[in-house]
C-alpha positions as a Python dict, from the first residue, in 0.01 Angstrom:
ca = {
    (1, 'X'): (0, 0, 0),
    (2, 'X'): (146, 353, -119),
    (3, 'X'): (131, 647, 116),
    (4, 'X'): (-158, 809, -91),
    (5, 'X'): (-372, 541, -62),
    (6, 'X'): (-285, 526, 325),
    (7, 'X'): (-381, 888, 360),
    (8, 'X'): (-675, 815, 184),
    (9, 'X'): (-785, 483, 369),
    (10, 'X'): (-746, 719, 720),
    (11, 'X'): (-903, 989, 603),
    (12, 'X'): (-1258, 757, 506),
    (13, 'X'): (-1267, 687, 887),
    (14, 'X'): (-1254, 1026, 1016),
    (15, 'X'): (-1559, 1144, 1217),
    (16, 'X'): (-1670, 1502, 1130),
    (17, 'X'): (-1972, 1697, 1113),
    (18, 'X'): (-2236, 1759, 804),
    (19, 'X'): (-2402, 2117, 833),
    (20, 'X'): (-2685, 2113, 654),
    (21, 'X'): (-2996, 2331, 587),
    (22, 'X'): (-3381, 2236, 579),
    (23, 'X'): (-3626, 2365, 332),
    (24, 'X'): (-3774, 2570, 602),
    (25, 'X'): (-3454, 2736, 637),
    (26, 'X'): (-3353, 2550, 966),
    (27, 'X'): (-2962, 2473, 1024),
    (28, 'X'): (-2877, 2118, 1132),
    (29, 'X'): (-2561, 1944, 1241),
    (30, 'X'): (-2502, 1618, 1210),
    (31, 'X'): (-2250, 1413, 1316),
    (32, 'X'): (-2101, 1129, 1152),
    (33, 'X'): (-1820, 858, 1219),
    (34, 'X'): (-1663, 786, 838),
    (35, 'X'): (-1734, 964, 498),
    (36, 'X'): (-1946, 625, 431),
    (37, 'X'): (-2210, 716, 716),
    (38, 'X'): (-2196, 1088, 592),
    (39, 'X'): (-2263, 1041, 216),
    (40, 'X'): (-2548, 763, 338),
    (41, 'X'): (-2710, 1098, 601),
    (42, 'X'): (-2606, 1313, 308),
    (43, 'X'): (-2816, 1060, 83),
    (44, 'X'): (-3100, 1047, 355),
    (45, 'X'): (-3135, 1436, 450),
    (46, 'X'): (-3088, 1514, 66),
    (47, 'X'): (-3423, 1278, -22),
    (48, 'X'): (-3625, 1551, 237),
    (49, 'X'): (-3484, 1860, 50),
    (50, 'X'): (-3207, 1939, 290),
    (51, 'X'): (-2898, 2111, 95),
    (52, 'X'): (-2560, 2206, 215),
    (53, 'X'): (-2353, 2546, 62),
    (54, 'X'): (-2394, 2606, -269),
    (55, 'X'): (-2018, 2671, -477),
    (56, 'X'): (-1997, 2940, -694),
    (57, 'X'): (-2103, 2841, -1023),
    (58, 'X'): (-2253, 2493, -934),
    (59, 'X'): (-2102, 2155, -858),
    (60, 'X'): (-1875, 1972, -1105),
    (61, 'X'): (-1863, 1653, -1141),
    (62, 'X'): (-1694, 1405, -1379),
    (63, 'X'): (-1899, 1372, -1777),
    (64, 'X'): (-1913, 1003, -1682),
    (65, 'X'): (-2160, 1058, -1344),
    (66, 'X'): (-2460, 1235, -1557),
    (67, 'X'): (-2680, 948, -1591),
    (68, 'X'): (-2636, 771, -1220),
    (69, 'X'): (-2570, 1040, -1019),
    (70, 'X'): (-2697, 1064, -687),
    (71, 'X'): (-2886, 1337, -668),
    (72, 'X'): (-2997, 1289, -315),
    (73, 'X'): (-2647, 1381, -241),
    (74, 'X'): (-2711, 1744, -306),
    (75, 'X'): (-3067, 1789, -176),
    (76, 'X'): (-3218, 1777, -521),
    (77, 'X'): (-3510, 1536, -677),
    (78, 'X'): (-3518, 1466, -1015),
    (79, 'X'): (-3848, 1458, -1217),
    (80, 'X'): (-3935, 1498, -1639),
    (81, 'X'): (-4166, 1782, -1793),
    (82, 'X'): (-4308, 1711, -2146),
    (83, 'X'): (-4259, 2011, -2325),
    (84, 'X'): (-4419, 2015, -2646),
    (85, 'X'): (-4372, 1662, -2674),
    (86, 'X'): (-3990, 1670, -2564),
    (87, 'X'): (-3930, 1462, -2270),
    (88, 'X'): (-3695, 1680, -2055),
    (89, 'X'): (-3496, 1555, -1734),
    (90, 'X'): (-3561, 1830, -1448),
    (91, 'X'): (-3381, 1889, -1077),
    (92, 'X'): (-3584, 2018, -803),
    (93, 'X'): (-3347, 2206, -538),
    (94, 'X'): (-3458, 2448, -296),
    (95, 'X'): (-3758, 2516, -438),
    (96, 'X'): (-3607, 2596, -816),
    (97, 'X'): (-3626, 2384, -1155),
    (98, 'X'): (-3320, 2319, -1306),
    (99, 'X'): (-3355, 2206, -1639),
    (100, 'X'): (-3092, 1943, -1804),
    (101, 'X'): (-2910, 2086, -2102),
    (102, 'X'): (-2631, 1859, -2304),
    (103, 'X'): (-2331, 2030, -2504),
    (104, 'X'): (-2187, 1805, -2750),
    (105, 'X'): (-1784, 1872, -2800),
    (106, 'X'): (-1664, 2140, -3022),
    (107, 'X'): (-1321, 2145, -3193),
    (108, 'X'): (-1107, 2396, -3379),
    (109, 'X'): (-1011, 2698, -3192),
    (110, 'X'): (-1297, 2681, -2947),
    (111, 'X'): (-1222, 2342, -2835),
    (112, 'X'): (-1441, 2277, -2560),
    (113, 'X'): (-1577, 1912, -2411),
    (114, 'X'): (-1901, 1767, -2420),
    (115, 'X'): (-2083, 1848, -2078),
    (116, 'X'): (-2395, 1848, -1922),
    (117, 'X'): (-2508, 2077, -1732),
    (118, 'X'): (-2864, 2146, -1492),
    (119, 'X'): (-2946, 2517, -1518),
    (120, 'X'): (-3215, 2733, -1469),
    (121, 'X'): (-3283, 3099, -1624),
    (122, 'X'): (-3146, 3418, -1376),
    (123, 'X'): (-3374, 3569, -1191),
    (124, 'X'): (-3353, 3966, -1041),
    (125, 'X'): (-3225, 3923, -680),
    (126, 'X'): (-2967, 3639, -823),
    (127, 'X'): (-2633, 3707, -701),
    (128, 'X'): (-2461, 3852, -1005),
    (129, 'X'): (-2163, 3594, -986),
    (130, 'X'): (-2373, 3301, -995),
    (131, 'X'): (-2538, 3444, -1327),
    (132, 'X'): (-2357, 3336, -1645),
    (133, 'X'): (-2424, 3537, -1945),
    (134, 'X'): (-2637, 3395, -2228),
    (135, 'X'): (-2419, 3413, -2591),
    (136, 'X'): (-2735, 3514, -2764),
    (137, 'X'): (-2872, 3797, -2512),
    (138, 'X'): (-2714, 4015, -2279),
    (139, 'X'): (-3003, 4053, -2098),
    (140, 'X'): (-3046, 3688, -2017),
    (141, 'X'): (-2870, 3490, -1786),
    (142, 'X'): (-2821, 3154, -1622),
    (143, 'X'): (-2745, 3024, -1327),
    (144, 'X'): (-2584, 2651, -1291),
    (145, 'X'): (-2667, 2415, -979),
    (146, 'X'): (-2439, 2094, -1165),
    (147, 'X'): (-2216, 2037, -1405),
    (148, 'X'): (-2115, 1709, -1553),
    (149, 'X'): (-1791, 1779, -1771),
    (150, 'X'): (-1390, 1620, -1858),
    (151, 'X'): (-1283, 1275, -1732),
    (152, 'X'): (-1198, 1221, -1337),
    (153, 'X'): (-1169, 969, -1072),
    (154, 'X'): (-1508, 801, -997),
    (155, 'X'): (-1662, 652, -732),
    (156, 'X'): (-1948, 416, -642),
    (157, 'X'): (-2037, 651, -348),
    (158, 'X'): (-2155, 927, -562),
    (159, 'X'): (-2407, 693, -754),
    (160, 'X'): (-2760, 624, -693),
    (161, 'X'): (-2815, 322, -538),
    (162, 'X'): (-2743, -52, -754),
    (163, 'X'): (-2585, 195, -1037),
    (164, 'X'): (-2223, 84, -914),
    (165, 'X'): (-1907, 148, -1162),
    (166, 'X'): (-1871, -194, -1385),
    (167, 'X'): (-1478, -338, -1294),
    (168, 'X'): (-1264, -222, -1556),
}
């Protein structure tokens, strides 16, 4: 066993604290005794709505986790709307839709990677650097909850439940 993965091995059995917040606005603390009892409380208290801080500019996860992430994990729900006969995938986080949009890669000198991303429009009152600019109108704006973009190391613990990574 390498020192990395000896670091890493301790560090899943530290005990620490999860402070989260209700959808009433309440704070809660939470212990927890490894990182597997917090994601499983993270899991739980995510299913009734409860979120913890929200990163500038939304979460980021690897491209690979769009389709069996845990959404629990970040106090969101996920739900479809039919819109006009287009079956769109929807997240449901403190009280805002975020609707699922997929970029396909680009190359030449624009190169950028495929990514999905859950978004919702701006809305006055949004804090302005949370608001990305829409390309088409300067007036419009979005703001991004998660983003699922470039390779990275995955793991089962960020995947809803019996959608474990496949042995390579």
């Amino acid at each position: 066993m390498n020192i990395d993965n000896s670091i890493r091995q301790a560090t899943y059995k530290l005990p620490g604290t999860l402070r989260l917040v209700n959808p009433c606005g309440m704070e809660l603390t939470i212990p927890y005794s490894d990182i597997t009892q917090a994601f499983q409380i993270m899991a739980a208290y995510g299913e009734m709505g409860c979120t913890s801080t929200f990163p500038d500019g939304g979460y980021t996860f690897p491209y690979e986790y769009a389709d069996s992430f845990d959404f629990r994990l970040i106090g969101a729900s996920e739900f479809t709307i039919n819109d006009n006969g287009e079956t769109i995938r929807c997240l449901k986080w403190r009280g805002q839709i975020y609707k699922r949009r997929t970029y396909e890669a680009t190359t030449g000198a624009r190169r950028m990677p495929a990514k999905i991303k859950y978004s919702r429009g701006s809305r006055p009152g949004d804090p302005p650097h949370l608001v990305e600019p829409d390309a088409g109108d300067a007036k419009k704006g979005y703001v991004t909850l998660i983003t699922f973009v470039g390779a990275g190391k995955l793991s089962d613990i960020y995947l809803k439940p019996n959608n474990a990574i496949a042995a390579a």
